[in-house]
NUVEXKE-438328 format. One record per residue (C-alpha): x, y, z; residue in three letters; residue number from 1. Coordinates in steps of 0.25 Angstrom, whole numbers, plus 5000, padded with zeros to 4 digits. Layout:
// residues N
<r><px>X</px><py>Y</py><pz>Z</pz><rest>ala</rest><nr>NUM</nr></r>
...
// end
This chain:
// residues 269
<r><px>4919</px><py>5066</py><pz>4988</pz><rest>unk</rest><nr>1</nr></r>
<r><px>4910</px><py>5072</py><pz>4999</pz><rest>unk</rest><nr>2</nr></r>
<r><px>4912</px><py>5057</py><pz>5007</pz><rest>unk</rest><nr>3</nr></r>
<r><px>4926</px><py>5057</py><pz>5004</pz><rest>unk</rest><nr>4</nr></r>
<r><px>4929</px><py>5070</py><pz>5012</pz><rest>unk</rest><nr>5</nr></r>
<r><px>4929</px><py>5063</py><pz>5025</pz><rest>unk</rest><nr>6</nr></r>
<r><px>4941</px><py>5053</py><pz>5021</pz><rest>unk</rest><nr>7</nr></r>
<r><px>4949</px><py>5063</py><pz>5014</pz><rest>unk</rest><nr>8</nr></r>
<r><px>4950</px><py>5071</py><pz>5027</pz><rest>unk</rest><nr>9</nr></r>
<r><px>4957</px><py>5059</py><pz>5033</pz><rest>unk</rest><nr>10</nr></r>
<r><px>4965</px><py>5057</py><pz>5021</pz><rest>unk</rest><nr>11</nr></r>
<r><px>4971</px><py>5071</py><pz>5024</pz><rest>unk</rest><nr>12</nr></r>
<r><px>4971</px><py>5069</py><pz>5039</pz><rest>unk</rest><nr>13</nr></r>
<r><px>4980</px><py>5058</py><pz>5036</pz><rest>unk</rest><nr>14</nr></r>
<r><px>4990</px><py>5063</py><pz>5027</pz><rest>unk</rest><nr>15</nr></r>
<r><px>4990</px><py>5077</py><pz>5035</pz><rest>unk</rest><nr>16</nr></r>
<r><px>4996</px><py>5067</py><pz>5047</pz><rest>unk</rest><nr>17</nr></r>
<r><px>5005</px><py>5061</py><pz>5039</pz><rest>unk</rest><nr>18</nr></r>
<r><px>5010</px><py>5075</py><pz>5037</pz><rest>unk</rest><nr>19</nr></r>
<r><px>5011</px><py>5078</py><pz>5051</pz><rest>unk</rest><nr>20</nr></r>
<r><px>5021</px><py>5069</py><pz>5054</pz><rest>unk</rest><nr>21</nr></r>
<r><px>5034</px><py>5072</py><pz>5047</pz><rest>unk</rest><nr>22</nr></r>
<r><px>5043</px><py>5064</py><pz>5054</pz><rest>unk</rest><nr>23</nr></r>
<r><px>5035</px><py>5052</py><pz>5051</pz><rest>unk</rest><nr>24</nr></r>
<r><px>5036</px><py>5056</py><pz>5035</pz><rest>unk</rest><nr>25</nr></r>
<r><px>5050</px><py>5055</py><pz>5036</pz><rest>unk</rest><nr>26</nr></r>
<r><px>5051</px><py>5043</py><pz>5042</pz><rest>unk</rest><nr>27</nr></r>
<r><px>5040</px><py>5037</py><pz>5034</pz><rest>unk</rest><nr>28</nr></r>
<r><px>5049</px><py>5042</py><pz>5020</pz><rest>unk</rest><nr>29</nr></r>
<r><px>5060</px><py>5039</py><pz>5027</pz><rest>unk</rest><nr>30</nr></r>
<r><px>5057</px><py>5022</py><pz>5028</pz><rest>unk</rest><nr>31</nr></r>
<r><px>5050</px><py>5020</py><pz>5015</pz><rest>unk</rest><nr>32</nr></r>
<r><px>5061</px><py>5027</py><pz>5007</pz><rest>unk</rest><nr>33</nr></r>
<r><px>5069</px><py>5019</py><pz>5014</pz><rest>unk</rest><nr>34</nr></r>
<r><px>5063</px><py>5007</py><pz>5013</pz><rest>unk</rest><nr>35</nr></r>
<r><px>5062</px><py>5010</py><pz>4997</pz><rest>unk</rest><nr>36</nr></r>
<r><px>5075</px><py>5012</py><pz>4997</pz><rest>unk</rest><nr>37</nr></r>
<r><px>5081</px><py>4999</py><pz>5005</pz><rest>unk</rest><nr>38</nr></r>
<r><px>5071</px><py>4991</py><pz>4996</pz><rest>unk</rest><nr>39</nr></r>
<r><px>5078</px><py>4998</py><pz>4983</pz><rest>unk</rest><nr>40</nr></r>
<r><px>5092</px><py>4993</py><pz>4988</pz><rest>unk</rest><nr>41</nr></r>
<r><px>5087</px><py>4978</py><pz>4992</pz><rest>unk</rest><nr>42</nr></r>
<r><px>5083</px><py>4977</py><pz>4977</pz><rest>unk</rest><nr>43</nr></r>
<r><px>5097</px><py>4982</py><pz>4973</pz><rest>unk</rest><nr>44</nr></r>
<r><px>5104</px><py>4971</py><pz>4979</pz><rest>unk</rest><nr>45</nr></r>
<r><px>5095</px><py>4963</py><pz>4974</pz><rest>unk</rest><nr>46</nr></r>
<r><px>5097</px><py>4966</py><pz>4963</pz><rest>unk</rest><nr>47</nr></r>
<r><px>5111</px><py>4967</py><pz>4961</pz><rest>unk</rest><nr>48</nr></r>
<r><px>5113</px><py>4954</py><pz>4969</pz><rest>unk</rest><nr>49</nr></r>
<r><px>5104</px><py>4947</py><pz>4957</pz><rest>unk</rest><nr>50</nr></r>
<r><px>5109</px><py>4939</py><pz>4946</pz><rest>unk</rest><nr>51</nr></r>
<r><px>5098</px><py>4943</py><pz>4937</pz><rest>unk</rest><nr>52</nr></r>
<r><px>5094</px><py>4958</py><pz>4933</pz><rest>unk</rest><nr>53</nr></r>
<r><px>5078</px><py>4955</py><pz>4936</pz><rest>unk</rest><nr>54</nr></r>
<r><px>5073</px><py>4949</py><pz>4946</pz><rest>unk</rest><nr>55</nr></r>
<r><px>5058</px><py>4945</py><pz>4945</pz><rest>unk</rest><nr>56</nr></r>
<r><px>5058</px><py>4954</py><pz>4933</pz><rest>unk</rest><nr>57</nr></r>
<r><px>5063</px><py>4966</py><pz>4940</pz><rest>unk</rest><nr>58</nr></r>
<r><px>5076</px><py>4973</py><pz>4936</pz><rest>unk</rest><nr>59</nr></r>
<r><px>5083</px><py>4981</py><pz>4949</pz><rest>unk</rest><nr>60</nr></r>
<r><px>5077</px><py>4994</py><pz>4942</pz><rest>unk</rest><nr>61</nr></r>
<r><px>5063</px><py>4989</py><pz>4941</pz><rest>unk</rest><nr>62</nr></r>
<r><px>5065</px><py>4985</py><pz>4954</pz><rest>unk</rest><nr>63</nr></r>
<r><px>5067</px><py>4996</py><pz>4961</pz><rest>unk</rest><nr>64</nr></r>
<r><px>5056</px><py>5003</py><pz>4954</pz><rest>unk</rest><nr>65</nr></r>
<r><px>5047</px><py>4992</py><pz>4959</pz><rest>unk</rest><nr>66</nr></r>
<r><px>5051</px><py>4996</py><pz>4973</pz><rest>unk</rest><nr>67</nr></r>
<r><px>5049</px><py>5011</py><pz>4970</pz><rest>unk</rest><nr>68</nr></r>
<r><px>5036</px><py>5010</py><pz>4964</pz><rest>unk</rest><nr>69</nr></r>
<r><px>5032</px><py>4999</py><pz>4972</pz><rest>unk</rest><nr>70</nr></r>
<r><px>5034</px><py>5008</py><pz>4986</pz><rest>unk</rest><nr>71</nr></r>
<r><px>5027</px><py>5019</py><pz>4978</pz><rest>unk</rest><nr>72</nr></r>
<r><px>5015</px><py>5011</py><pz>4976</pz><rest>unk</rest><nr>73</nr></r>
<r><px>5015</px><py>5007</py><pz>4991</pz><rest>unk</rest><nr>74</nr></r>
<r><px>5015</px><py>5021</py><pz>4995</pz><rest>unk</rest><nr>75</nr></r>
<r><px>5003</px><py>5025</py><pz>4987</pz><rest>unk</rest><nr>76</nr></r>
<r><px>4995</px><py>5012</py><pz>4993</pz><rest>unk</rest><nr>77</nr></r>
<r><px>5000</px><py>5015</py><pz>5006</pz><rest>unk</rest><nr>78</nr></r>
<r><px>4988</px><py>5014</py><pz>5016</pz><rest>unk</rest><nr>79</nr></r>
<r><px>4990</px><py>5009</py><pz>5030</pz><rest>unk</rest><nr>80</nr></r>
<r><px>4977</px><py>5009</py><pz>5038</pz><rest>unk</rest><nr>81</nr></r>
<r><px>4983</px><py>4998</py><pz>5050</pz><rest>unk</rest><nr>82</nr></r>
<r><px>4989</px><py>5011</py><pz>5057</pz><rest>unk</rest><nr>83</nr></r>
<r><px>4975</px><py>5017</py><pz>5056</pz><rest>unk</rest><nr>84</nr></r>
<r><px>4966</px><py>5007</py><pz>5060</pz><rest>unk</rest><nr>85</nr></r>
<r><px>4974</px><py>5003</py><pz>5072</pz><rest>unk</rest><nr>86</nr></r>
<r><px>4975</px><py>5018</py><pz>5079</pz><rest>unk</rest><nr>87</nr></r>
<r><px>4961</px><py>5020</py><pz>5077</pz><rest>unk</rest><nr>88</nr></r>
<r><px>4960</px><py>5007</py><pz>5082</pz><rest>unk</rest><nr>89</nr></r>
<r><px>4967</px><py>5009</py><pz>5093</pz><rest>unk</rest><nr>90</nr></r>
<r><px>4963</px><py>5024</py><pz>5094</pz><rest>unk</rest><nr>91</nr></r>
<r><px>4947</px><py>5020</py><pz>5096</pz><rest>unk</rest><nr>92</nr></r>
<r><px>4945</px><py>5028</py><pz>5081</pz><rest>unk</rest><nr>93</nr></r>
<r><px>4941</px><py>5019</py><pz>5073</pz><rest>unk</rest><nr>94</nr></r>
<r><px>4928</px><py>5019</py><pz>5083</pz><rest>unk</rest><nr>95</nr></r>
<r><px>4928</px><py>5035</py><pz>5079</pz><rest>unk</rest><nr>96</nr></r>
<r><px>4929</px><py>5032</py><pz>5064</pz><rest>unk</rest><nr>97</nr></r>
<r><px>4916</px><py>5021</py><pz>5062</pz><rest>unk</rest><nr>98</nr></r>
<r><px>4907</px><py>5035</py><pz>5067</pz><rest>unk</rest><nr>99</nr></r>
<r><px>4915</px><py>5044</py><pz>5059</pz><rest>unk</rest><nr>100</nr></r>
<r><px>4905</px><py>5045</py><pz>5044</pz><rest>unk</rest><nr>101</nr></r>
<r><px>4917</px><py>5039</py><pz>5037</pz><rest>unk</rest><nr>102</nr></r>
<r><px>4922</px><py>5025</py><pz>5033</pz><rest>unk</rest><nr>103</nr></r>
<r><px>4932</px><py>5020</py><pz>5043</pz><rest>unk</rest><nr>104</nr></r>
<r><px>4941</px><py>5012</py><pz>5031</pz><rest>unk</rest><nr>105</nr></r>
<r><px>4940</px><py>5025</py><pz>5022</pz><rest>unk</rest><nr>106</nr></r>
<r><px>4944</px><py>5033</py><pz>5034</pz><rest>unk</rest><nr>107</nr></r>
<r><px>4958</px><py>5025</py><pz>5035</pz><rest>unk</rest><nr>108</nr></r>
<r><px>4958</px><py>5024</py><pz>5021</pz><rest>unk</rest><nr>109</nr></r>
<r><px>4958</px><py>5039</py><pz>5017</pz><rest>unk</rest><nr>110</nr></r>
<r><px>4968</px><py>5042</py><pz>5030</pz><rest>unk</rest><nr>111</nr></r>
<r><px>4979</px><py>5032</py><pz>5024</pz><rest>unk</rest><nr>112</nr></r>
<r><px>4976</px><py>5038</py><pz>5011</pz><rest>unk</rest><nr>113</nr></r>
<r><px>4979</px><py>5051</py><pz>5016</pz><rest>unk</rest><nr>114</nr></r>
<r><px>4994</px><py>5045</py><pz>5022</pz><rest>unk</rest><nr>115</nr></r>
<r><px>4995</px><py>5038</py><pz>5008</pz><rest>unk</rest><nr>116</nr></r>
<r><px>4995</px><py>5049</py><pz>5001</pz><rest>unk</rest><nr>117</nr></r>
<r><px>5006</px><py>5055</py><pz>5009</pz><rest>unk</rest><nr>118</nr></r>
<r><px>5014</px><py>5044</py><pz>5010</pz><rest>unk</rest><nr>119</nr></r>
<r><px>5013</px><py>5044</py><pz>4994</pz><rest>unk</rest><nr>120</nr></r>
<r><px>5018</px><py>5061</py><pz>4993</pz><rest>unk</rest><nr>121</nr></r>
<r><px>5031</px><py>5055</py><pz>5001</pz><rest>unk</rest><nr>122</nr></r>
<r><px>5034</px><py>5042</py><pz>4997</pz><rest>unk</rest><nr>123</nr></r>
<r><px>5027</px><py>5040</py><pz>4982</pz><rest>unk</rest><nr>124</nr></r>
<r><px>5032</px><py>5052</py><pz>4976</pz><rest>unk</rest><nr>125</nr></r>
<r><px>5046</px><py>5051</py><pz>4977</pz><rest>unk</rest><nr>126</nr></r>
<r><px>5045</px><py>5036</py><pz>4974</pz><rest>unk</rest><nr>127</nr></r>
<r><px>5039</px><py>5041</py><pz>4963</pz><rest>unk</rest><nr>128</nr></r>
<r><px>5047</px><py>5052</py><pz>4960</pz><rest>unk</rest><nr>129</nr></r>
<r><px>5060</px><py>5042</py><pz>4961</pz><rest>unk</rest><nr>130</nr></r>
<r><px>5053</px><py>5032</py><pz>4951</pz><rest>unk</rest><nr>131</nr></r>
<r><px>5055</px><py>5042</py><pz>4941</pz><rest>unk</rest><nr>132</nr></r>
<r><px>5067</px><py>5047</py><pz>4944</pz><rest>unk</rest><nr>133</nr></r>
<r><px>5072</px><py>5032</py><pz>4942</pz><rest>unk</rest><nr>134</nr></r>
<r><px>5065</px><py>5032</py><pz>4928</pz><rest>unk</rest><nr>135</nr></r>
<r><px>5053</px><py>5022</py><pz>4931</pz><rest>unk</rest><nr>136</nr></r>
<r><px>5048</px><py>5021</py><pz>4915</pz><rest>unk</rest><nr>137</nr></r>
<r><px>5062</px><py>5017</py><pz>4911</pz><rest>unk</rest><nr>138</nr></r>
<r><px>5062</px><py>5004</py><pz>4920</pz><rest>unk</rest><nr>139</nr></r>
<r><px>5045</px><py>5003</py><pz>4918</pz><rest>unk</rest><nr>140</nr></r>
<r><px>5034</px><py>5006</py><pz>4908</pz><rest>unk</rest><nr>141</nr></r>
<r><px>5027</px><py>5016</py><pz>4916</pz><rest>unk</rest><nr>142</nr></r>
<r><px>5014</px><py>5019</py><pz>4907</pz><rest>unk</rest><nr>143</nr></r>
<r><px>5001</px><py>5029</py><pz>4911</pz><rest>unk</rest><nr>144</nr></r>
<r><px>4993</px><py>5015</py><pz>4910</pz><rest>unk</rest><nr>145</nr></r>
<r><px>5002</px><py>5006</py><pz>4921</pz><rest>unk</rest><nr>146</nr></r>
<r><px>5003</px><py>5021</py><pz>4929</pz><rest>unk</rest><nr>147</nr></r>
<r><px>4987</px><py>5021</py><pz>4928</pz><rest>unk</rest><nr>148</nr></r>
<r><px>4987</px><py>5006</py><pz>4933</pz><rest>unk</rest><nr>149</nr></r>
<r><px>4996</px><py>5008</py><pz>4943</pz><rest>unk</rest><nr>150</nr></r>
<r><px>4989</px><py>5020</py><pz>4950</pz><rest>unk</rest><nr>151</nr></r>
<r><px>4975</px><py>5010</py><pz>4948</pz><rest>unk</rest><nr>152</nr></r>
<r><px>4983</px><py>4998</py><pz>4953</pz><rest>unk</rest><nr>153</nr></r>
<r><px>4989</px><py>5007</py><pz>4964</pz><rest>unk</rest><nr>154</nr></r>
<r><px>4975</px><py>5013</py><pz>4968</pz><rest>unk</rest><nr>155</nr></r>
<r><px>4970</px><py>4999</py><pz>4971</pz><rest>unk</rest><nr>156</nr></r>
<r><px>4983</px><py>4996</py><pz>4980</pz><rest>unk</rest><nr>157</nr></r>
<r><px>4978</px><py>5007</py><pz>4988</pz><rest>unk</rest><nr>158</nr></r>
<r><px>4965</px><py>5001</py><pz>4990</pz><rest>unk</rest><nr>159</nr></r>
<r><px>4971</px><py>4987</py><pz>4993</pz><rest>unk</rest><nr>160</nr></r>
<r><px>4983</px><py>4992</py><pz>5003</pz><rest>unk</rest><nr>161</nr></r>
<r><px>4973</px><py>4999</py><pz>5012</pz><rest>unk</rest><nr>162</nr></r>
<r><px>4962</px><py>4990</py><pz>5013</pz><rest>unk</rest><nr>163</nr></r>
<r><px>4970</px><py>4979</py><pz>5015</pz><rest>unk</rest><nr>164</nr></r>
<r><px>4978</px><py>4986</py><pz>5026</pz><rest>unk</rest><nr>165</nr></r>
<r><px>4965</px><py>4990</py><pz>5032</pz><rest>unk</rest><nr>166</nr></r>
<r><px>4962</px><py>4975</py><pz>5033</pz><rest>unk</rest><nr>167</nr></r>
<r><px>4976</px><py>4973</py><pz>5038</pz><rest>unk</rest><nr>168</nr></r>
<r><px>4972</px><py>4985</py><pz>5047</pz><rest>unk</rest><nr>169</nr></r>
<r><px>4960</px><py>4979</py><pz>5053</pz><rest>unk</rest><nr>170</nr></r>
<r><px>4967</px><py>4968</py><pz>5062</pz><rest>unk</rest><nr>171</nr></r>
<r><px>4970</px><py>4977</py><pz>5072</pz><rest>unk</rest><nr>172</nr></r>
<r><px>4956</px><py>4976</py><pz>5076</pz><rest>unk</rest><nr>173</nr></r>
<r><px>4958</px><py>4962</py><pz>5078</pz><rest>unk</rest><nr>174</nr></r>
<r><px>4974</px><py>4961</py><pz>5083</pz><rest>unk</rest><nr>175</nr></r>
<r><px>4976</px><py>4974</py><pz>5090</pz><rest>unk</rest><nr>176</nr></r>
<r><px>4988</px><py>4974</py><pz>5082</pz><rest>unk</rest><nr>177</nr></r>
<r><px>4994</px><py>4985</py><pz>5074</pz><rest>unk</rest><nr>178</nr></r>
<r><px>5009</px><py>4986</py><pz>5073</pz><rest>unk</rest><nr>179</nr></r>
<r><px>5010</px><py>4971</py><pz>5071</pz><rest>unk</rest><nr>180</nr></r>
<r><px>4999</px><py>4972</py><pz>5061</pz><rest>unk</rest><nr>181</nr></r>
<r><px>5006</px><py>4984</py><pz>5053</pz><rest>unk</rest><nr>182</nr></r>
<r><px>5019</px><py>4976</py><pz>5052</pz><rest>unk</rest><nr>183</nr></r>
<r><px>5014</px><py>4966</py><pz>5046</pz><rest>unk</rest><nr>184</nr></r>
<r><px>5005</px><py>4972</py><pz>5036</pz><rest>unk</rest><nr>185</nr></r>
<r><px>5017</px><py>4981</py><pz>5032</pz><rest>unk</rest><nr>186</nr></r>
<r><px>5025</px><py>4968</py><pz>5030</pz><rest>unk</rest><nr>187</nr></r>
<r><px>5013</px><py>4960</py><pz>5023</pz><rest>unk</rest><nr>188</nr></r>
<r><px>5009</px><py>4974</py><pz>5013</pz><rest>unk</rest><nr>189</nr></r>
<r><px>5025</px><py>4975</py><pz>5010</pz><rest>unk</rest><nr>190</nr></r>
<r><px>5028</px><py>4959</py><pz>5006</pz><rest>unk</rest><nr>191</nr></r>
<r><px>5016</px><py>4957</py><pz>4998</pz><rest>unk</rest><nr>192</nr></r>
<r><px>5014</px><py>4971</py><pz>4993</pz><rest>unk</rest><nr>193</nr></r>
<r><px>5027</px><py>4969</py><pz>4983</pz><rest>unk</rest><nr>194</nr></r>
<r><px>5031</px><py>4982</py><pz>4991</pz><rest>unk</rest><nr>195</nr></r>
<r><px>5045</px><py>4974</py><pz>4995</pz><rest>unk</rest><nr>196</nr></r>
<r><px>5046</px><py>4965</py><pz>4984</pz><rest>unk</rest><nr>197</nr></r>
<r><px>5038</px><py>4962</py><pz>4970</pz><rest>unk</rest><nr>198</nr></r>
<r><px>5030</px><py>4952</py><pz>4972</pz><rest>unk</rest><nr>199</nr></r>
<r><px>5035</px><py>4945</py><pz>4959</pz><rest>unk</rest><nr>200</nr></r>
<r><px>5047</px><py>4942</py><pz>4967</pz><rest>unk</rest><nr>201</nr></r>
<r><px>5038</px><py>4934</py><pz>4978</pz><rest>unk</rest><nr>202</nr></r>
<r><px>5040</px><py>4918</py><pz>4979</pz><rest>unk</rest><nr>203</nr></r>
<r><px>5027</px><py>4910</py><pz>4973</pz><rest>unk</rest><nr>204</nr></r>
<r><px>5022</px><py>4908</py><pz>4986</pz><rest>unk</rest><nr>205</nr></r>
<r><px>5023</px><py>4922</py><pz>4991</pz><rest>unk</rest><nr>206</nr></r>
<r><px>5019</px><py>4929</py><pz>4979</pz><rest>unk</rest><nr>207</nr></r>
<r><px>5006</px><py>4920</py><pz>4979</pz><rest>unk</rest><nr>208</nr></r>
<r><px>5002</px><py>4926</py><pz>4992</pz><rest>unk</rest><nr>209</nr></r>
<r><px>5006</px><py>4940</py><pz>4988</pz><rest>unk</rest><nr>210</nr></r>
<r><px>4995</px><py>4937</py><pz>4975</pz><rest>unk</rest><nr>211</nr></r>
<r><px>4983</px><py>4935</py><pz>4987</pz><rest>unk</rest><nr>212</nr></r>
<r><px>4988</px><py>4947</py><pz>4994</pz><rest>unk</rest><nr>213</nr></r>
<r><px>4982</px><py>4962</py><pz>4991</pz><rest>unk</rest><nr>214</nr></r>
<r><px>4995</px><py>4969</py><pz>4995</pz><rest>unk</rest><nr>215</nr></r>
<r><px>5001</px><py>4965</py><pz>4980</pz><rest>unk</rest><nr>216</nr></r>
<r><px>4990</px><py>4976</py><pz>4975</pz><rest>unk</rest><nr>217</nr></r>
<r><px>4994</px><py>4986</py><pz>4981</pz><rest>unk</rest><nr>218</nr></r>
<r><px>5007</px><py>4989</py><pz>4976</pz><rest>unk</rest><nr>219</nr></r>
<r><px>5013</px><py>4978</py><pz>4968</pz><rest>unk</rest><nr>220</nr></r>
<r><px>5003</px><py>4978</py><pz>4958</pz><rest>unk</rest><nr>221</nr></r>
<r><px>5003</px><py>4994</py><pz>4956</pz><rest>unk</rest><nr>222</nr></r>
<r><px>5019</px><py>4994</py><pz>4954</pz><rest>unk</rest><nr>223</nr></r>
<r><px>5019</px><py>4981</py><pz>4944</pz><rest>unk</rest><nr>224</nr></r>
<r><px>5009</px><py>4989</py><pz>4936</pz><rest>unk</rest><nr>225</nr></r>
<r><px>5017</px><py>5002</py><pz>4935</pz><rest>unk</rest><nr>226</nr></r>
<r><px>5030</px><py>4993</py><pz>4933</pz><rest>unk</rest><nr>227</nr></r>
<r><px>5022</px><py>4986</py><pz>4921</pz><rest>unk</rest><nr>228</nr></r>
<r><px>5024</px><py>4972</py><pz>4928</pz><rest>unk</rest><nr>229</nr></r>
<r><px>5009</px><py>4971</py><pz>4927</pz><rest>unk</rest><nr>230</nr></r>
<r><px>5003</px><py>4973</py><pz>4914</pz><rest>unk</rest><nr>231</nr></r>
<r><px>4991</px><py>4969</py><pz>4905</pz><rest>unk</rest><nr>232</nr></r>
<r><px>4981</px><py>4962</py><pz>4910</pz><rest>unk</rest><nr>233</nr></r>
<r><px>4987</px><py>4959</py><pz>4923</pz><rest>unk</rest><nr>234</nr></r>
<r><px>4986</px><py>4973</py><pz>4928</pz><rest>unk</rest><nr>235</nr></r>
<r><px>4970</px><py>4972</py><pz>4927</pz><rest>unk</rest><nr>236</nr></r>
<r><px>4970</px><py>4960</py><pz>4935</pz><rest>unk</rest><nr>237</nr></r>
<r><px>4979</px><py>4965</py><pz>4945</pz><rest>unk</rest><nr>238</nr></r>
<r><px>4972</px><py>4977</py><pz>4946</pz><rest>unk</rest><nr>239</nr></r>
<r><px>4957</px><py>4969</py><pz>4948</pz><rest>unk</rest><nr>240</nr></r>
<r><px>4966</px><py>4960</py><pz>4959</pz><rest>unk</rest><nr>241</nr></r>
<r><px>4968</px><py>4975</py><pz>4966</pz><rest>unk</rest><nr>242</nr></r>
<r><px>4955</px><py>4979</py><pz>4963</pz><rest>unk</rest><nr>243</nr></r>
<r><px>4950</px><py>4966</py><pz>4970</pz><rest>unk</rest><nr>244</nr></r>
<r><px>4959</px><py>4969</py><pz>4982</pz><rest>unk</rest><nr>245</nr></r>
<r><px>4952</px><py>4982</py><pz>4983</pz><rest>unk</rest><nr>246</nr></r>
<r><px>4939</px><py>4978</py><pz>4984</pz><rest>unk</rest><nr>247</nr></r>
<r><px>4941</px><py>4966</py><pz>4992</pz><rest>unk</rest><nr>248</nr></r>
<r><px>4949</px><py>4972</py><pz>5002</pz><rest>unk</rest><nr>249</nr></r>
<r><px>4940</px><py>4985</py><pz>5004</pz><rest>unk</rest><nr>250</nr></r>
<r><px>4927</px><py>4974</py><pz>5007</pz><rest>unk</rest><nr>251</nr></r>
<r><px>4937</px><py>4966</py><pz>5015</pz><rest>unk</rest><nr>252</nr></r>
<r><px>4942</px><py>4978</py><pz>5024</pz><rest>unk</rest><nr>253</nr></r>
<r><px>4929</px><py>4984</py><pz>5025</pz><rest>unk</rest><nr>254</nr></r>
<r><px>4922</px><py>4969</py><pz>5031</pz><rest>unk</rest><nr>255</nr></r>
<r><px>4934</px><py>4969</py><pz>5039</pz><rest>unk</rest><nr>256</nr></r>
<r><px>4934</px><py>4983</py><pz>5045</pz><rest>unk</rest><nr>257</nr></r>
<r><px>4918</px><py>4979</py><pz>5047</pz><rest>unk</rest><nr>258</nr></r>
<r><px>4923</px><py>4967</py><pz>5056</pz><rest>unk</rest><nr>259</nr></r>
<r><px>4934</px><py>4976</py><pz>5063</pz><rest>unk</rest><nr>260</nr></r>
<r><px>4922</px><py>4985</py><pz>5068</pz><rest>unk</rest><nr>261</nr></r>
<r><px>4914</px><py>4975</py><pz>5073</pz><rest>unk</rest><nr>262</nr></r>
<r><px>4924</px><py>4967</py><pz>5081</pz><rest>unk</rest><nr>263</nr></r>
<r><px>4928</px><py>4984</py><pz>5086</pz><rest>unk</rest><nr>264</nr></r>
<r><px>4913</px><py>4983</py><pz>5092</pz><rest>unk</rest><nr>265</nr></r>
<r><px>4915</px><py>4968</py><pz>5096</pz><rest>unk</rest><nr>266</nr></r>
<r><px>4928</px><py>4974</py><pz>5107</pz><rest>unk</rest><nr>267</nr></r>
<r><px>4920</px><py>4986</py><pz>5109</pz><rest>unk</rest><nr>268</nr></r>
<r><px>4931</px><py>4995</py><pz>5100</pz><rest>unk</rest><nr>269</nr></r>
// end
């Protein structure tokens, strides 16, 4: 606990500035709930414009449940580190943080942590809270057991979301880019993450692709198993897929940031 302490003071130094800026809060609710809403209407005329009362196995209730639970899940495994990096990039800090005694990728990881959780008091609980006002177990079979899997599955999606945006992060080093560089993993994250879209409803070629991407395991994968859409032995592998992510991206970004150091020294950053 004792080496912890260090990280958990940046996890609430970040969530006390997310506090500080109110303006920001409402704006930030603001979007997503309206985001959340647009999508909920799109799949209502979808819907009503259909000839058949399921599409890809989704009735228009199960549908929109999907999107609710979906949103929730990308709320607890929100983790951003691209705005970080680049201003202490930019700022000279990350020079600062390699002689502080802490680990620079559990640094950011606790500090996005921090604005998780406070993204997760504003946005998760009421989409939660409207999930049972909606009546959730009368359209799916919500046990303890795929609420225990889902809370697993969602842990690993934490894991994958902020080491794979860290990696995503890292090519400011080498592109100087950063608004660009955040567009684009928005869009990528949102496509393949089944956060617009289930990616049952993808073409063969596409939903090919989306299989070799890790962003499926972050919050896909949690909400099909609370939905029941995963079951049996299927969840055990999708899970040990995750738990493969996990690690593989953890090695991957630490090699990674090991590079982005050295090529720092290199342009005498």
């Amino acid at each position: 606990m004792s080496r912890l302490r260090p990280y958990l003071a940046f996890m609430r130094a970040s969530f006390s500035m997310n506090l500080a800026y109110r303006m920001h809060i409402v704006f930030w609710i603001f979007s997503d709930f309206i985001q959340i809403g647009l999508m909920l209407l799109v799949w209502v005329a979808v819907y009503q414009n259909s000839d058949s009362a399921l599409i890809y196995g989704f009735s228009l209730n199960q549908i929109l449940i999907y999107n609710l639970i979906v949103n929730m899940s990308a709320s607890f495994t929100r983790m951003n580190p691209v705005w970080d990096i680049a201003e202490d990039y930019y700022d000279g800090r990350v020079a600062m943080s390699l002689i502080k005694p802490t680990r620079y990728i559990t640094q950011i990881f606790f500090q996005n942590l921090g604005s998780n959780i406070f993204g997760n008091i504003l946005i998760s609980l009421p989409l939660s809270i409207a999930l049972v006002v909606l009546g959730i177990n009368h359209q799916i079979d919500i046990t303890l057991l795929s609420l225990a899997l889902y809370v697993l599955s969602l842990g690993m999606g934490l894991f994958i979301s902020f080491y794979a945006n860290f990696i995503f992060a890292n090519l400011v080093f080498y592109t100087d880019a950063t608004f660009g560089m955040f567009q684009l993993n928005e869009a990528i994250v949102r496509i393949f993450s089944g956060s617009l879209i289930p990616l049952v409803f993808f073409p063969g070629w596409l939903k090919l692709i989306a299989d070799f991407l890790p962003y499926g395991s972050i919050q896909y994968i949690p909400t099909m198993i609370l939905m029941g859409r995963i079951t049996g032995t299927e969840i055990v592998l999708r899970m040990l897929i995750q738990l493969a992510w996990v690690l593989g991206l953890a090695l991957s970004a630490h090699m990674l940031w090991n590079h982005s150091l050295r090529r720092m020294k290199v342009h005498g950053g």
